[in-house]
C-alpha positions as CSV (number, residue, x, y, z in Angstrom):
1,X,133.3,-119.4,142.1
2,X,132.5,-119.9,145.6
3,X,132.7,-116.0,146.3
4,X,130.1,-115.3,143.2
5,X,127.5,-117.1,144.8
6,X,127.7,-116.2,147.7
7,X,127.2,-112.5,146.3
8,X,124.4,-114.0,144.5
9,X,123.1,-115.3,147.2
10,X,123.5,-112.2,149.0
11,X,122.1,-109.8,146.7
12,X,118.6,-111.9,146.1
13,X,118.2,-112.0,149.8
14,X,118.1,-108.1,149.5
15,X,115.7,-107.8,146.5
16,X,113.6,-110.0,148.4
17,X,113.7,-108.2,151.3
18,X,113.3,-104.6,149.3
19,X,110.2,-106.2,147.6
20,X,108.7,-107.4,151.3
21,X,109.1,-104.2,152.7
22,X,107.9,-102.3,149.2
23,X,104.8,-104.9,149.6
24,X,104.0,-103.5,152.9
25,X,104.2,-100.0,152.3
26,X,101.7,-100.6,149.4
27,X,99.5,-102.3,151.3
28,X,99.0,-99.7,154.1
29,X,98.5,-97.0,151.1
30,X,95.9,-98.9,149.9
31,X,94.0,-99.9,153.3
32,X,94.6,-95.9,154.2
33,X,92.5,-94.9,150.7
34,X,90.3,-97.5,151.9
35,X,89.4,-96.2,154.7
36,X,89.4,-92.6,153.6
37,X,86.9,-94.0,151.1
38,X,84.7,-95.2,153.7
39,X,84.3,-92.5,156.0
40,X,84.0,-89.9,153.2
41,X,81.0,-92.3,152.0
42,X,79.3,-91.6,154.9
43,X,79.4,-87.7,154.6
44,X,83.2,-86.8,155.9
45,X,83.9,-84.3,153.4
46,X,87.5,-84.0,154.8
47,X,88.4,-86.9,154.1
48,X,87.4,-87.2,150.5
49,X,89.3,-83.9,149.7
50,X,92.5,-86.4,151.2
51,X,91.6,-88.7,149.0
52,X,91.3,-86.9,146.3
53,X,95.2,-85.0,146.9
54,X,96.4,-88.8,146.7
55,X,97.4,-88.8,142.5
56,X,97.5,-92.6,142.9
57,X,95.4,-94.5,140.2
58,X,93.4,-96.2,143.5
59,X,92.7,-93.0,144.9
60,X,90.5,-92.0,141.3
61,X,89.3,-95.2,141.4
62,X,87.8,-95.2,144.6
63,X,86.5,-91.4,143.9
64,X,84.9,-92.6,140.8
65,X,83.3,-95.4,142.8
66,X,82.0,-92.9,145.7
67,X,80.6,-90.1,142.8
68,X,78.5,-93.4,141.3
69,X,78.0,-94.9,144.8
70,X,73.6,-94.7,145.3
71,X,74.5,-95.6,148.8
72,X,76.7,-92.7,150.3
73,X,75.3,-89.1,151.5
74,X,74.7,-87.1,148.0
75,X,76.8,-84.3,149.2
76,X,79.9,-86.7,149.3
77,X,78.8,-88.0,145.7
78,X,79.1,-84.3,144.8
79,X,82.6,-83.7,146.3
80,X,84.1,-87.0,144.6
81,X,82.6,-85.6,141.9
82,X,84.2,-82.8,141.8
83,X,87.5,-83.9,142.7
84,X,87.2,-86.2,139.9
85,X,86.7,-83.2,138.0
86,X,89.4,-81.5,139.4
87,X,91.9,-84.3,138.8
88,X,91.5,-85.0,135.3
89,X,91.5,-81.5,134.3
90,X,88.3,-81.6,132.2
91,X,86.5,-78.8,130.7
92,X,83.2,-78.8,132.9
93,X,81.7,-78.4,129.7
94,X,82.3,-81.5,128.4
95,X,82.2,-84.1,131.1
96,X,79.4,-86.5,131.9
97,X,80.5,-89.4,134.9
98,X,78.6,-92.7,133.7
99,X,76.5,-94.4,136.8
100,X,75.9,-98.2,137.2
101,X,71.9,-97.3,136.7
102,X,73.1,-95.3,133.0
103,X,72.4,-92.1,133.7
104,X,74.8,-89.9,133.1
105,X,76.1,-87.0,136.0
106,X,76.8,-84.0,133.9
107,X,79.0,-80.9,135.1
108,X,77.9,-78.0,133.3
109,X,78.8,-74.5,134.5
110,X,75.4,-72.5,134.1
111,X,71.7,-73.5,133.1
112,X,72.2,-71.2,130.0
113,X,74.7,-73.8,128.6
114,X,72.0,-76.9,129.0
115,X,70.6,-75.8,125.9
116,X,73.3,-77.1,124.5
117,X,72.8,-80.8,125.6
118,X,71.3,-83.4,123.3
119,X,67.5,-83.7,124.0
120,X,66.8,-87.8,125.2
121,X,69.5,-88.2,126.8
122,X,68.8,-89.3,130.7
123,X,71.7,-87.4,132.8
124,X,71.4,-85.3,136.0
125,X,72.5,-82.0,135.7
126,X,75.1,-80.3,138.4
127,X,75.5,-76.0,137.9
128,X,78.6,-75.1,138.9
């Protein structure tokens, strides 16, 4: 009995060190999308195409937030954007990025094809 706890004992002092150390590791992955998120706010193109090879769920978050963000350089909004784009594999067609003001961004690939978008609708157009 004696030698079963102590196994017991030894194996939760693993799992909570594994679950520290995991902790950790998520932590820095998160303060590093963070801070790519920052400096591609202010116009470091680089670093948002870094951010946006990242597949994590944070890292589309975060490119979502830059593409709506009315504060960072509007060539930065473009590139998150597009990498948004890129990620979830959408037809350019079809795709419209909601902003905190409404207005819609919406992707279309040539200004023959605005035609085809609903008259009324308040949206700012980006040609591919």
């Amino acid at each position: 009995m004696r030698r079963l706890q102590t196994i017991a004992i030894f194996a939760g002092c693993i799992l909570l060190l594994a679950a520290l150390i995991w902790r950790q590791s998520y932590l820095a992955d998160k303060a590093e999308l963070r801070r790519l998120y920052v400096s591609g706010s202010g116009g470091d193109l680089e670093n948002i195409e870094r951010l946006s090879k990242s597949r994590s769920s944070e890292a589309v978050r975060l490119l979502e937030k830059l593409a709506q963000d009315g504060r960072a350089f509007g060539n930065a909004r473009v590139a998150a954007t597009m990498a948004v784009l890129r990620q979830n594999s959408m037809r350019t067609e079809n795709s419209a990025i909601p902003r905190r003001d409404g207005c819609l961004i919406q992707v279309i690939p040539s200004p023959s094809s605005a035609k085809n978008l609903s008259r009324g609708t308040r949206a700012v157009y980006l040609y591919i």
